[in-house]
C-alpha positions as CSV (number, residue, x, y, z in Angstrom):
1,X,37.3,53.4,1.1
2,X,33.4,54.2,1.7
3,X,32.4,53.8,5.0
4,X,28.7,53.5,5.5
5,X,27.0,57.3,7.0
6,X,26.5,56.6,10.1
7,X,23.0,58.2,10.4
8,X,22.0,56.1,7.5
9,X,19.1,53.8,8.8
10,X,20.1,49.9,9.2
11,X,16.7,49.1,7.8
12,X,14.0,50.7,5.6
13,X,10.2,49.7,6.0
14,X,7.5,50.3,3.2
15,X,4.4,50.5,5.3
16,X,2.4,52.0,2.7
17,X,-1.0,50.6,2.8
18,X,-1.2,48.4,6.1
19,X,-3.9,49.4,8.7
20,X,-3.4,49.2,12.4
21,X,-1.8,47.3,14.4
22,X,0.4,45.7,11.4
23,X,2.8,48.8,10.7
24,X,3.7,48.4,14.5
25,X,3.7,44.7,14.4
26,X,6.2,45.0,11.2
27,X,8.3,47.7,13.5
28,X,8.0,45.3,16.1
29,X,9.4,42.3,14.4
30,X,12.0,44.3,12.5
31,X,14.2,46.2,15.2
32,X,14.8,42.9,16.8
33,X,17.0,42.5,13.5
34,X,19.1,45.2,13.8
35,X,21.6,46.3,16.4
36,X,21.0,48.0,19.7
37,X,21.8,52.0,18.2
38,X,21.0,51.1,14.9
39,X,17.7,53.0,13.1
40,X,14.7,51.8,11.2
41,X,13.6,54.6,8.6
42,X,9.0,53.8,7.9
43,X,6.9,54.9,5.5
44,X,3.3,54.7,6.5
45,X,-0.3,55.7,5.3
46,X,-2.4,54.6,8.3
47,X,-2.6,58.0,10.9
48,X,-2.7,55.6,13.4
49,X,0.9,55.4,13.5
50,X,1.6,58.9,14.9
51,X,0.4,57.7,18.6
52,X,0.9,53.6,18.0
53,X,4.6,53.9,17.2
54,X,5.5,56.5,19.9
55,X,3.1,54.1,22.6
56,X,5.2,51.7,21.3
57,X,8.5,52.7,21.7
58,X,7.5,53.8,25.5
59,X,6.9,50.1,26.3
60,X,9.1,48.6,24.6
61,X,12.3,50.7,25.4
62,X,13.1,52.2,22.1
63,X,13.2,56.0,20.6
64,X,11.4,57.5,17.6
65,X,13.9,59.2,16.8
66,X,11.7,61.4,14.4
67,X,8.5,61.1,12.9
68,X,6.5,63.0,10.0
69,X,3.7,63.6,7.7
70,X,4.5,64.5,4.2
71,X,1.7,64.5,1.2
72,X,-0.6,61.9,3.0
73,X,1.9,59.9,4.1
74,X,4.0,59.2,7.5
75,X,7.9,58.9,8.2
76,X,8.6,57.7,11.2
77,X,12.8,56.6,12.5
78,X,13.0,54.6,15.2
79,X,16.3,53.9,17.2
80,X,16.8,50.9,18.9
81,X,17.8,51.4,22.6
82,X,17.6,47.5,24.4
């Protein structure tokens, strides 16, 4: 019996590439496909992501849960919270 890990995200986003505002946009559209607790796990290039997606989550009542840079790109998790 193999129970899913619970801090595994619900959904995984290759943002790679896309310029402001669409890796928000794709956020956007996306965590109103998974379940209120439930994670998105992002992979961005566009630097505009470290203040869009946290702006973001303030207004639209979600978390980012964490968010980083690593070798020119950005990982971002965002929680779903309404």
């Amino acid at each position: 019996m193999s129970a899913q890990d619970p801090r595994a995200p619900a959904m995984t986003l290759d943002l790679k590439g896309l310029l402001c505002p669409l890796p928000v946009v794709k956020v956007a559209q996306a965590v109103k496909k998974i379940a209120v607790g439930d994670t998105i796990e992002a992979v961005a290039t566009d630097p505009g992501v470290l203040a869009d997606v946290p702006a973001w989550a303030r207004t639209s009542g979600n978390e980012v849960v964490a968010i980083e840079r690593l070798d020119g790109q950005i990982r971002f998790v965002v929680r779903r919270l309404t």
